[in-house]
N, C-alpha and C positions, 0 to 999 in steps of 0.2 A: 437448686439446679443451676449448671453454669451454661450463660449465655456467650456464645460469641458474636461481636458484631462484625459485619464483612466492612472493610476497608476500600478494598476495589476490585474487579475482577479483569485480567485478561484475556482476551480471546487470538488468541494465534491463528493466522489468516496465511494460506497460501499465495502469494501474491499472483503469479501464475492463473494458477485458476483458479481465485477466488474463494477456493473451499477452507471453511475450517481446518487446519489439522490436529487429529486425533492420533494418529499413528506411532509418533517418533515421542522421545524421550525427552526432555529440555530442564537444563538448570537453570538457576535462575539467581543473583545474587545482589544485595544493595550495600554501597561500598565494596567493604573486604570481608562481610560476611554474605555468606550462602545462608538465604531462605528456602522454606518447604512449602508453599503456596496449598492449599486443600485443592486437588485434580476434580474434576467432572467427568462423565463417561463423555458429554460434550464437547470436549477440548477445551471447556472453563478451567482458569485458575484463580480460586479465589484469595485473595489477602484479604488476611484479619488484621483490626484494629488488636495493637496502637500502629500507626505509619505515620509519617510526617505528613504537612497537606501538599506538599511536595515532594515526593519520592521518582529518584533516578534508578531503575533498574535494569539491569543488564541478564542477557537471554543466550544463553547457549544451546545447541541443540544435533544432535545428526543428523544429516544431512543437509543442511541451513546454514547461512553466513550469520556468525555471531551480532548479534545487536542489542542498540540501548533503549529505551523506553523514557521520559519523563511524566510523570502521571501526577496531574494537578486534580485532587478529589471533586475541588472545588468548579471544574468544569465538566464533569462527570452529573448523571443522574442521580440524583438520591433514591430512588425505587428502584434504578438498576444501573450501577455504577460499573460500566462493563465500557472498556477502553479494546478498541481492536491494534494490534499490531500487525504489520503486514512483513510478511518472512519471505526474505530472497533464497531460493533453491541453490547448492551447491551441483557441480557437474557432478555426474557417478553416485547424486547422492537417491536415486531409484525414484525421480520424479515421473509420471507415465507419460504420454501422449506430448511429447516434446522431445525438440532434439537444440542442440546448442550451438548458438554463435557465439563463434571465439574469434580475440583479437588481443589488441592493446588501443587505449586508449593516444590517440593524436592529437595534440601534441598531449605528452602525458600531463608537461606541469605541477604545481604544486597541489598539497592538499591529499595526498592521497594514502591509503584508500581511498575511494572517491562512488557515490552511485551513480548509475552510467544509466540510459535507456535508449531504445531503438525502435522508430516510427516504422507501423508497414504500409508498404503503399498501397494495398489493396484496401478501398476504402468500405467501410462498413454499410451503407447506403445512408447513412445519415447524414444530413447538414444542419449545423443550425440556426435556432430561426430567434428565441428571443430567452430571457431565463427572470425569477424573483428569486429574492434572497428570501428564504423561511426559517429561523432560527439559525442554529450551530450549520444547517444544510443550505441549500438551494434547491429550485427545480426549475430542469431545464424543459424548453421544446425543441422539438426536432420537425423536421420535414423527411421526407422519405419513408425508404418500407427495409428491413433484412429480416433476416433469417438466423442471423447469429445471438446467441444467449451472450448477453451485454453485461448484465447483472455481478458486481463485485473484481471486475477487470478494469486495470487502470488506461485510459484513454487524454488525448490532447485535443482539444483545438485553438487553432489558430496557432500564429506561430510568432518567434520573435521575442519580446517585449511584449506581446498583449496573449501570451501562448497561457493556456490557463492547464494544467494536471488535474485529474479528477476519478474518481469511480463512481458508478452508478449501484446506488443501491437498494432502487426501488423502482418497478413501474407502474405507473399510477395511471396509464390511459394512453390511447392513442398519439404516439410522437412525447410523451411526456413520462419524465421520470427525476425522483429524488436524487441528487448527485453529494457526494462529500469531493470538496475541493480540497487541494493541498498546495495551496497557494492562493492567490489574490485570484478576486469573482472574473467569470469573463467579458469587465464592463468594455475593453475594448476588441471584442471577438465582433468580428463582420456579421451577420447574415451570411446564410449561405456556404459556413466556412463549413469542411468534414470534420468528424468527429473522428478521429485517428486511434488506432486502437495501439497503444505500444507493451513493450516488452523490458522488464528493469532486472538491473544484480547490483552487484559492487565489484570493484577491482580489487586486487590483489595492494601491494606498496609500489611493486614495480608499472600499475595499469593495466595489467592485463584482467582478461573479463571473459565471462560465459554465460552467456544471457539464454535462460530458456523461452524459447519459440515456439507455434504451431508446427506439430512435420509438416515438413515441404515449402514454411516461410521465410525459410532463410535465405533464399533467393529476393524475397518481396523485400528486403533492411537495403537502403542506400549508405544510413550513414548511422553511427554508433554517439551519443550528446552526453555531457552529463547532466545529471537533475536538479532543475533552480534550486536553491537551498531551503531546505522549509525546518524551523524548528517542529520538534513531535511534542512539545505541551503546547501547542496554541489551543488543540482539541482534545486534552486530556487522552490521543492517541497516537500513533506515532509507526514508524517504520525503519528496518534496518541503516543501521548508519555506524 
């Protein structure tokens, strides 16, 4: 009988609204060969052993801005080595329940491509209040009460120099939930600071951008930033770039 062993698995994540996707088609290649990953009805793709314990792969897809992956096994689970990627939506390209802020990046600057994102100012009703670090995660508390499904959307607080990037991907009790961070902890976040919900893409060469938004939140964006820089193996996951 032949066995195969899984190497690692992707999970392609809408970054928008956090869903898995399942729908669209996606190549995928390491170097200048095209691999065939084994699909899931899930949106898993699995890679089989052999891979390197570092492997850089690269994600094409319809509707979605192309991006790269670094997948370090070795920071992955061995019971479930499942790395999430998180995929910037293309305009036109049939996302639902959003519409798009368009611009150019000011000043444009070097470096680009470039991923861009956009704070809204309607605040979530959260502030927060204190956070531990728990492995590869954290978890935060909050103060306050909403209404909005928080769950797998990427959010800031604090701002500046002590501004921390995060999504939540658990909640675990009243005001408290597990967050994956994508950048440095928020040991200098106030008390009290909102927890900001934003909205990311990438630009074009020339800076221009289409960032999908809540309908009717495109009035709520002041200003358009681009994103600290975060290598994608720190966490064996990663995000377009």
């Amino acid at each position: 009988m032949i066995r195969f062993k899984i190497a690692f698995v992707l999970r392609l994540v809408d970054d928008f609204s956090g869903a898995c996707i399942r729908s669209s088609r996606f190549r995928f290649s390491v170097g200048e060969r095209i691999v065939h990953p084994v699909e899931k009805a899930e949106g898993l793709y699995v890679f089989l052993e052999p891979q390197q314990e570092e492997t850089r792969v690269y994600i094409e897809g319809s509707g979605y801005h192309s991006c790269s992956i670094l997948v370090k096994k070795s920071l992955l689970d061995p019971e479930e080595p499942v790395a999430d990627v998180r995929m910037y939506a293309q305009a036109g390209g049939g996302l639902p329940g959003c519409e798009y802020l368009c611009g150019t990046l000011a000043p444009p600057g070097g470096g680009l491509p470039a991923q861009v994102y956009a704070r809204r100012t309607r605040p979530t009703g959260l502030t927060f209040r204190e956070y531990r670090p728990d492995g590869e995660s954290c978890i935060l508390y909050f103060q306050g009460f909403t209404k909005e499904n928080l769950l797998n959307r990427p959010y800031e607080l604090g701002e500046g120099d002590d501004r921390t990037i995060l999504v939540l991907t658990e909640k675990r009790g009243i005001g408290e939930y597990r967050a994956e961070l994508e950048g440095k902890p928020p040991d200098g976040v106030r008390a009290g600071e909102p927890l900001v919900r934003i909205y990311r893409s990438v630009t074009d060469r020339f800076g221009a951008y289409a960032i999908p938004v809540e309908c009717g939140e495109e009035r709520l964006i002041r200003e358009v930033m681009r994103l600290p820089h975060r290598e994608s193996a720190e966490r064996g996951g990663g995000m377009c770039r």
